[in-house]
C-alpha positions as CSV (number, residue, x, y, z in Angstrom):
1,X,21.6,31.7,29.4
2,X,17.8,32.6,29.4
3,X,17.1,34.1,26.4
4,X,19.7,33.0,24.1
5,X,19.5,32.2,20.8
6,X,20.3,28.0,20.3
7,X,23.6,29.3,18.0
8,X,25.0,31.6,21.0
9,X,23.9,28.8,23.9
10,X,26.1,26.2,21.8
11,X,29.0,28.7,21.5
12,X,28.7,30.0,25.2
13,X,28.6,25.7,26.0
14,X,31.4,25.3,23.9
15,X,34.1,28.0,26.1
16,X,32.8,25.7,29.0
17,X,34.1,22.7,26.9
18,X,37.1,24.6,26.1
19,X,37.9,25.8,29.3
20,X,37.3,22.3,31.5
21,X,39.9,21.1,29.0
22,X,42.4,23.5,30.0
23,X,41.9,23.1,33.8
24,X,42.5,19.2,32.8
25,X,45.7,19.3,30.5
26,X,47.3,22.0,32.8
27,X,46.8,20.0,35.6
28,X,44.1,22.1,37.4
29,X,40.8,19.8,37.5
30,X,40.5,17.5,40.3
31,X,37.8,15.0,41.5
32,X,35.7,16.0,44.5
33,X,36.2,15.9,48.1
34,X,34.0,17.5,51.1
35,X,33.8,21.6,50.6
36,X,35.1,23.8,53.4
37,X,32.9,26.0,55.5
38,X,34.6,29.3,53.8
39,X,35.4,30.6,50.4
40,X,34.5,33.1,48.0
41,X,31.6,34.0,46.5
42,X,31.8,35.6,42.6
43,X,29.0,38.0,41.3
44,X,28.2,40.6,38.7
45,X,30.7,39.1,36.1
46,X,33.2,38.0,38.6
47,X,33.6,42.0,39.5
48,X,31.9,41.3,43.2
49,X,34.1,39.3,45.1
50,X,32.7,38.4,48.8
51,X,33.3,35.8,51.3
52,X,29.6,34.3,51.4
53,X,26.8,34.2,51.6
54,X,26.8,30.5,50.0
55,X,24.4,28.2,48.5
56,X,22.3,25.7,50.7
57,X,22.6,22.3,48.8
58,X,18.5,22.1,48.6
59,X,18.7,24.9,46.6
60,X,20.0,25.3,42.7
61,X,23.6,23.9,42.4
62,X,24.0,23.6,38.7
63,X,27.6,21.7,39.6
64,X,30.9,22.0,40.6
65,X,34.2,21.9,39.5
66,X,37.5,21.1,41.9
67,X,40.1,23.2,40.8
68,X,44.1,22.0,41.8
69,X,46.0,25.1,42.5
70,X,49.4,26.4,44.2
71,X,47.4,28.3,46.8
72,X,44.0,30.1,47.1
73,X,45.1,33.1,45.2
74,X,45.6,30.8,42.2
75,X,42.5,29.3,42.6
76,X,40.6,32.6,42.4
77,X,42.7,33.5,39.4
78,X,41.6,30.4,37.4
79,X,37.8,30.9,38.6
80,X,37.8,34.1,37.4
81,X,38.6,32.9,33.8
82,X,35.1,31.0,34.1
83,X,32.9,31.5,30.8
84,X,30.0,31.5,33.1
85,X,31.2,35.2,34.7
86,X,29.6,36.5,31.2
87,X,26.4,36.2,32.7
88,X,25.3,38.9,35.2
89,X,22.8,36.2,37.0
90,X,25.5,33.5,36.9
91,X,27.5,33.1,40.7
92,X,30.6,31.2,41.1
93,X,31.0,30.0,44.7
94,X,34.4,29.5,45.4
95,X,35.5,27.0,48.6
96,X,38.3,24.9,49.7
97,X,38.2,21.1,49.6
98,X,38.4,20.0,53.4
99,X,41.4,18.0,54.8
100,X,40.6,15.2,56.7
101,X,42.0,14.2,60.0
């Protein structure tokens, strides 16, 4: 959001706000559990889709969100609607909570 005017950082915040509410009333937005070692990886807008390279934890991590979907393909689907896939610069990493033993 570098470079934004305050007026279009609060309306770009606000489609976050409006979009974690959605997850939540449709049931989609879970609380956290260990990340698998695989997933996707979202770039250029959500257009790139890859299967890594992800994130070390020392580096940037702005957050994360644990999305409650049917299946993987699901989950994709609802991380693609992500208001942060306006920005070029912004990446989406998305992974698989673990099962335990």
């Amino acid at each position: 959001m570098k470079g934004l005017a305050p007026q279009e950082m609060q309306a770009h915040m606000e489609k976050w706000s409006a979009w974690l509410a959605e997850l939540r009333s449709d049931g989609h937005l879970e609380t956290g559990m260990p990340l698998d070692r695989n997933g996707k990886v979202l770039r250029d807008g959500g257009a790139v889709v890859t299967d890594g390279p992800f994130t070390e934890i020392k580096e940037v991590v702005g957050g994360f969100i644990v999305i409650n979907a049917v299946d993987y393909e699901a989950a994709l689907a609802l991380a693609q609607t992500c208001p942060g896939l306006e920005f070029k610069s912004f990446v989406l990493e998305l992974r698989q909570v673990q099962t335990l033993p």
